[in-house]
PANU-229178 format. One record per atom (N, C-alpha, C): residue in three letters; x, y negated, z negated. Coordinates in steps of 0.001 Angstrom, whole numbers, plus 500000, padded with zeros to 6 digits. Layout:
<gufis>
ALAXYZ
...
</gufis>
This chain:
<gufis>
UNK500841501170500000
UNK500000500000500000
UNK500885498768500000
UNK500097497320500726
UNK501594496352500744
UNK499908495413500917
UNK500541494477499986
UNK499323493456499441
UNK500243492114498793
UNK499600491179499492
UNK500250489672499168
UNK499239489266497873
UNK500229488667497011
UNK499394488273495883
UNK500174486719495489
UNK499902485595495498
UNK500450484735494402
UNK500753485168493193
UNK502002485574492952
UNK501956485948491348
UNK502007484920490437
UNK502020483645490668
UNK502392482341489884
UNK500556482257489714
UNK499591482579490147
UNK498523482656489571
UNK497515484059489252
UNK497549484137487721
UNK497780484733487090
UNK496251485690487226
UNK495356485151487951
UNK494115485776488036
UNK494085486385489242
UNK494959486088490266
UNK495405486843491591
UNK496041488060491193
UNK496932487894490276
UNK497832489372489531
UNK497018490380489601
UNK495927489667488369
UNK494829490710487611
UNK493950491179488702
UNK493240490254489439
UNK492639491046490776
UNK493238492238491611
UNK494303491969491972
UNK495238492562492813
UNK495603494035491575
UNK495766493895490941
UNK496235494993489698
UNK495207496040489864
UNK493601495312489506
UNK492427496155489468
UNK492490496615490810
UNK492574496303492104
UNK491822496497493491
UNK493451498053493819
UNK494460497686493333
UNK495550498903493572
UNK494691500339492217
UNK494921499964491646
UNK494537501157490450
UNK492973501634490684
UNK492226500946491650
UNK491031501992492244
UNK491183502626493564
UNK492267501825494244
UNK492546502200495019
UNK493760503519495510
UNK494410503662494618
UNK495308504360494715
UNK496145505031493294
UNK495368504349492117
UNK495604504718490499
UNK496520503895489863
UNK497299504726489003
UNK498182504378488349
UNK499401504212489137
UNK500255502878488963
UNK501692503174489489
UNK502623503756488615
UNK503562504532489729
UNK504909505110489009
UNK506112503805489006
UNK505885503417490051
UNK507044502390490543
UNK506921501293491020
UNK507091499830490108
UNK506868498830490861
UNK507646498099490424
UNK507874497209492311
UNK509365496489492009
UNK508688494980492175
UNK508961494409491083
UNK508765492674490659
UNK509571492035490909
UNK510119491697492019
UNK511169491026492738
UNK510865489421492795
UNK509409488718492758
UNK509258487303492752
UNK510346486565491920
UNK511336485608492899
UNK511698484389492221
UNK511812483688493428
UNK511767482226492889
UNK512984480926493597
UNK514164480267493270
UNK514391479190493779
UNK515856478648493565
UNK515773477594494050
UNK515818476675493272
UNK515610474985494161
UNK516984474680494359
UNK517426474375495687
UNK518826474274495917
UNK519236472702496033
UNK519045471956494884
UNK519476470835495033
UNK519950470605493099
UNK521086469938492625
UNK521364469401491151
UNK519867469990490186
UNK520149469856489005
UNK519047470510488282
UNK518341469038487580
UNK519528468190487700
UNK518544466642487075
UNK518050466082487991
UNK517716466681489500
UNK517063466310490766
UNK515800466919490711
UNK515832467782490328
UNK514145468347489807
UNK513312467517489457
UNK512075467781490258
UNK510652467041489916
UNK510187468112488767
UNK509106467058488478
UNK508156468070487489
UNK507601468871488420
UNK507342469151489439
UNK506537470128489844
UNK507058471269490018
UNK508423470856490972
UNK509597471774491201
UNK509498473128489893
UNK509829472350488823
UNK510110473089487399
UNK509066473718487137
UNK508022473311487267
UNK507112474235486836
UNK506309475627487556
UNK506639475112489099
UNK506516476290490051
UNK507477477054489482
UNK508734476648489820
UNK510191477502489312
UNK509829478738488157
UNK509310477917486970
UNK508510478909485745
UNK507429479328485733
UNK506680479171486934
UNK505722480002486934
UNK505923481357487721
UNK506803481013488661
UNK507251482311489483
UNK508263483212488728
UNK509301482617488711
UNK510627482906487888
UNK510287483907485978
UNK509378483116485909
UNK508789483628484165
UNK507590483956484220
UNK506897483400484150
UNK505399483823484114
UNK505032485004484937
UNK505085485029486015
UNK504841486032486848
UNK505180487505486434
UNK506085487737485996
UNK506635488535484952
UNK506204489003484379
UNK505051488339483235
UNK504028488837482394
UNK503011489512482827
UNK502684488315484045
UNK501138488769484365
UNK501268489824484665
UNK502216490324486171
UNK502306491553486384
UNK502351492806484884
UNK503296492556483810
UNK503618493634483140
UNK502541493637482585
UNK501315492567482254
UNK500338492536481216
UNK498646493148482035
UNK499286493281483908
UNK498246493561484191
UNK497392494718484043
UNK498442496118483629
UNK497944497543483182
UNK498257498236484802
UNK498799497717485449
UNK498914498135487035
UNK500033499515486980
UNK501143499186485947
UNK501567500870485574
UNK501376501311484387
UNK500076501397484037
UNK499601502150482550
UNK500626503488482268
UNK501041504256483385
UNK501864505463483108
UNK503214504837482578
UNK503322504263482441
UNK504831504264481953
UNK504844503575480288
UNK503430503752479789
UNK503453503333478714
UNK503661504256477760
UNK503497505604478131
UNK503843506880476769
UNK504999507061476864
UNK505893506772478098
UNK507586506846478228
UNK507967505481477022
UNK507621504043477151
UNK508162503076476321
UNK508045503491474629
UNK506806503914474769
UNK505888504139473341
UNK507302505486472560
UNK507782506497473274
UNK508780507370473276
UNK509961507241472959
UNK510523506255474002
UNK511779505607473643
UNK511745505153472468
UNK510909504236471713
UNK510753503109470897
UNK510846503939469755
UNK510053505247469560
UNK509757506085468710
UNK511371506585468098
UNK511807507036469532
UNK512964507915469090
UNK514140507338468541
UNK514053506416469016
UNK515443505142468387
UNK515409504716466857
</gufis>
């Protein structure tokens, strides 16, 4: 499956999360590759700049991990955590 999502908005995640996991279940493997890079000085940054930057760069991050899109890999963490 190959599906465009804004991950910087966070209700696109959750849509996109639900519409894969009826569609095809639980994931084993998913690669969260979203970032940017504003290629100019960092005290050249607008406010907007920065906050896209953290919404892609950070946020996105969450939504995906918080969306339940790989519920299977939660008795592996729950395991690790245990055994340590």
């Amino acid at each position: 499956m190959c599906s465009r999502c804004d991950v910087s908005d966070r209700d696109a995640v959750l849509s996109l999360a639900s519409k894969v996991k009826e569609e095809v279940g639980d994931v084993s493997i998913l690669v969260n590759n979203a970032g940017i890079m504003n290629c100019h000085p960092l005290l050249r940054h607008n406010p907007q700049e920065i906050r896209k930057t953290y919404d892609i760069n950070v946020l996105a991050h969450f939504w995906v991990s918080f969306s339940g899109i790989y519920s299977t890999f939660t008795p592996v963490r729950k395991a690790a955590i245990s055994d340590n």
